[in-house]
DSSP file (Angstrom, degrees, kcal/mol; ACC not computed):
  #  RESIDUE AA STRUCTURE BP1 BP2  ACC     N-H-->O    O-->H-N    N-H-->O    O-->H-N    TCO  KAPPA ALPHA  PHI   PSI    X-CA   Y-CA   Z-CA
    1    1 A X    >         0   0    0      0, 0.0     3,-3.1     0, 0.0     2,-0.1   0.000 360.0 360.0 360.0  95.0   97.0  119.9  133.7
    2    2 A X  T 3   -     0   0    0      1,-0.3     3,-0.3     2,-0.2     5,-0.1   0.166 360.0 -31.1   4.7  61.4  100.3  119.3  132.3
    3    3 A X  T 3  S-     0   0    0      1,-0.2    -1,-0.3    -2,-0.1     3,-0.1   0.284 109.3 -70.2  93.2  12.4  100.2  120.1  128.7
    4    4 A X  S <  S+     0   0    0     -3,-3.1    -2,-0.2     1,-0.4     2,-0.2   0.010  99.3 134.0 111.8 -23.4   96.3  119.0  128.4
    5    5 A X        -     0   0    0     -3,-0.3     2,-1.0     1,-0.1    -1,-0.4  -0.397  55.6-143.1 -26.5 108.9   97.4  115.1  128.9
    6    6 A X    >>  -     0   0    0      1,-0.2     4,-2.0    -2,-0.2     3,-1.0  -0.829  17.1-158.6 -96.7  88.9   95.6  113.1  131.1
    7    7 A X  H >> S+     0   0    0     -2,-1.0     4,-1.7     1,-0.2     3,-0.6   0.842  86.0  43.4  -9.0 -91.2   98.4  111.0  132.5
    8    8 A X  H 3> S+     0   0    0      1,-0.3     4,-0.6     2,-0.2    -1,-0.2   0.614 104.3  58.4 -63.7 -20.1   96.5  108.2  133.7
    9    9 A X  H <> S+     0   0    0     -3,-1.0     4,-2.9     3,-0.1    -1,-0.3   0.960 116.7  47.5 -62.7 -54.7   94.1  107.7  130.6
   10   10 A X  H <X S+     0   0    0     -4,-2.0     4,-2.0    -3,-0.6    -2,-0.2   0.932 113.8  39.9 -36.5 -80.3   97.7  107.3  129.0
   11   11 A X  H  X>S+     0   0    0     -4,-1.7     4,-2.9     2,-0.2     5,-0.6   0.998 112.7  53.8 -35.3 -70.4   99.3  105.2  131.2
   12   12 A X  H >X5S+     0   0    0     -4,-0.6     4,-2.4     1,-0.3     3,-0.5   0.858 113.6  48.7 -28.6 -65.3   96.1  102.9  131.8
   13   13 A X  H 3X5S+     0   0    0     -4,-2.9     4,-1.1     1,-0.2    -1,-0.3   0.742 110.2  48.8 -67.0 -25.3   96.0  102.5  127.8
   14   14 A X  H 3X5S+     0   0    0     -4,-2.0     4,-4.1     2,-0.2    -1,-0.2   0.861 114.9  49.2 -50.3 -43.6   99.8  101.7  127.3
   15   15 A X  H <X5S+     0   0    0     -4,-2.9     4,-0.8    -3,-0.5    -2,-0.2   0.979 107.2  45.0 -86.6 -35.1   99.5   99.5  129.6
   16   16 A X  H  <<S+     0   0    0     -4,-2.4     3,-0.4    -5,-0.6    -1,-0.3   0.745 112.0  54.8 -16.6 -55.8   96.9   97.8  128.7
   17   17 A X  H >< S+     0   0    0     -4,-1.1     3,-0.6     1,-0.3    -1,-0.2   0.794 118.9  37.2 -76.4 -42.6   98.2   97.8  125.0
   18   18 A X  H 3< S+     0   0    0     -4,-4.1    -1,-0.3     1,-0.2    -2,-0.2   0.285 107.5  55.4 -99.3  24.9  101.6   96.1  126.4
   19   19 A X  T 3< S+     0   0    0     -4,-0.8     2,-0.4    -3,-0.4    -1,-0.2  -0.208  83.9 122.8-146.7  41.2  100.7   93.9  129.0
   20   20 A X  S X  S-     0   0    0     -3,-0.6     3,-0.5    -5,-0.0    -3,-0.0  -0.948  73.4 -97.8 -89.4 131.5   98.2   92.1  126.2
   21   21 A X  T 3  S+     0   0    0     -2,-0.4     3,-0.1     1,-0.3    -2,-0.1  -0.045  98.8  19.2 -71.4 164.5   99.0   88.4  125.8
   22   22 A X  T 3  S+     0   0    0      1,-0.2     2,-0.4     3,-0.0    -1,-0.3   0.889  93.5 118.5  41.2  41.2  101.3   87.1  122.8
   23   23 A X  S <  S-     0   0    0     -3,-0.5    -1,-0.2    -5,-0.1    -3,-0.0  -0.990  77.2-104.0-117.5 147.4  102.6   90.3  122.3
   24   24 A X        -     0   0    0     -2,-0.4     3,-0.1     1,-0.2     0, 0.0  -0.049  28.6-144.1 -57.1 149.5  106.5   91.0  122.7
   25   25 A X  S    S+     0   0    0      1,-0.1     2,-0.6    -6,-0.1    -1,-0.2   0.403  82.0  77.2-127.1  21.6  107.0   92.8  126.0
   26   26 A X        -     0   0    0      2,-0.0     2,-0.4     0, 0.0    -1,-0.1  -0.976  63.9-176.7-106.1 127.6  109.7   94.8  124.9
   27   27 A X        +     0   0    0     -2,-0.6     2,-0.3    -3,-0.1    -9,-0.0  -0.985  21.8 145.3-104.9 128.3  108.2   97.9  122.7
   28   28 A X    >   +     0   0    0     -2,-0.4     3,-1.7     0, 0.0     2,-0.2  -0.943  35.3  11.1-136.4 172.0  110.7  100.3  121.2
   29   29 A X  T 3> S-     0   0    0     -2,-0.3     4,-0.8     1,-0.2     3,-0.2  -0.526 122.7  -2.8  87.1-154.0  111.6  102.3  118.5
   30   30 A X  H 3> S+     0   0    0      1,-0.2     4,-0.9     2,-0.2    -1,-0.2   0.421 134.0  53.9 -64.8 -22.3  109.2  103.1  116.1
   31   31 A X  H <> S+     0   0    0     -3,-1.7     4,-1.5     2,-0.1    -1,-0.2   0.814 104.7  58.0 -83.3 -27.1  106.5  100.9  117.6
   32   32 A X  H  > S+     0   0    0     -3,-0.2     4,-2.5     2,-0.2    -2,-0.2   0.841 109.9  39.2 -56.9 -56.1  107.0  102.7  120.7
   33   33 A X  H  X S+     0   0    0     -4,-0.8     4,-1.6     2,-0.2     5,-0.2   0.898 112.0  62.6 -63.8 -39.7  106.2  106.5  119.0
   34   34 A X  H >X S+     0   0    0     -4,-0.9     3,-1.0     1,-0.2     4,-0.6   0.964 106.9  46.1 -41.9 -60.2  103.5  104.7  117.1
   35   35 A X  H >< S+     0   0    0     -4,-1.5     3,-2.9     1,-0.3    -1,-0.2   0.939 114.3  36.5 -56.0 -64.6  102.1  104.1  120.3
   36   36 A X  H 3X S+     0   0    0     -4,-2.5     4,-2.2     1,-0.2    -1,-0.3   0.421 101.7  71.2 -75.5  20.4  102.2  107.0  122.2
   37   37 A X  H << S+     0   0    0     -4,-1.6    -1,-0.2    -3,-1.0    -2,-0.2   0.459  90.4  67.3 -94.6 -14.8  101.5  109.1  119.5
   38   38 A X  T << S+     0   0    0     -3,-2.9    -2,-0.2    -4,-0.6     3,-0.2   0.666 110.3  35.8 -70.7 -10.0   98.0  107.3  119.9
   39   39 A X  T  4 S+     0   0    0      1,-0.4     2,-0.5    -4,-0.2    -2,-0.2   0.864 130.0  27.7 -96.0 -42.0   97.7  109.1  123.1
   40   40 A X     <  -     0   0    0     -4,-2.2     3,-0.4     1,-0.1    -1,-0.4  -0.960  68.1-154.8-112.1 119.5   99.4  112.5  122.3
   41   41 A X  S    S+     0   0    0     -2,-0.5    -1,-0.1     1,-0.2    -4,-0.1   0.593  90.4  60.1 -72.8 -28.1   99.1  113.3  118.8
   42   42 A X        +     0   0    0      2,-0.0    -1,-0.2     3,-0.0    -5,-0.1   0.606  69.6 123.3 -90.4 -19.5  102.2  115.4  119.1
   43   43 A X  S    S-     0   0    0     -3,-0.4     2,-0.2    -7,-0.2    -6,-0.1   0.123  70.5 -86.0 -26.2 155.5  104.9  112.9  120.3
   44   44 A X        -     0   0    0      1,-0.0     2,-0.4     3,-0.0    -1,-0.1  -0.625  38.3-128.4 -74.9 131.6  108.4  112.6  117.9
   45   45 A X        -     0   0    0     -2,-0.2     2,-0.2    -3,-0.1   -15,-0.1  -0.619  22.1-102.7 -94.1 175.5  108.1  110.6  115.7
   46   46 A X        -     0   0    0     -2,-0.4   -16,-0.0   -16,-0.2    -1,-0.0  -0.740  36.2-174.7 -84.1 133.0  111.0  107.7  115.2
   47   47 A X              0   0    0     -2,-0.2    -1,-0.1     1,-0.1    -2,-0.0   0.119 360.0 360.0-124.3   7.0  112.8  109.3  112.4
   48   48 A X              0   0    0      0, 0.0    -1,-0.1     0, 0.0    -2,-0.1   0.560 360.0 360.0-119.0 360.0  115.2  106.1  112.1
């Protein structure tokens, strides 16, 4: 399974996380790693 990731637990919870109301519905950057670093512990982090 593709580096131990379960894809779709991942997806489901991003989206979930961005497609919550009053929150901006562009994520980048550093909120962006933040984020998927909740799924994969191992993301990059945003070093800028």
């Amino acid at each position: 399974m593709n580096g131990g990731i379960n894809w779709i637990a991942a997806y489901n919870y991003l989206f979930a996380s961005l497609n919550s109301e009053n929150k901006d519905l562009y994520v980048g950057g550093s909120t962006f790693c933040r984020m998927a670093q909740q799924v994969d512990p191992g993301s990059p982090r945003d070093t800028a």
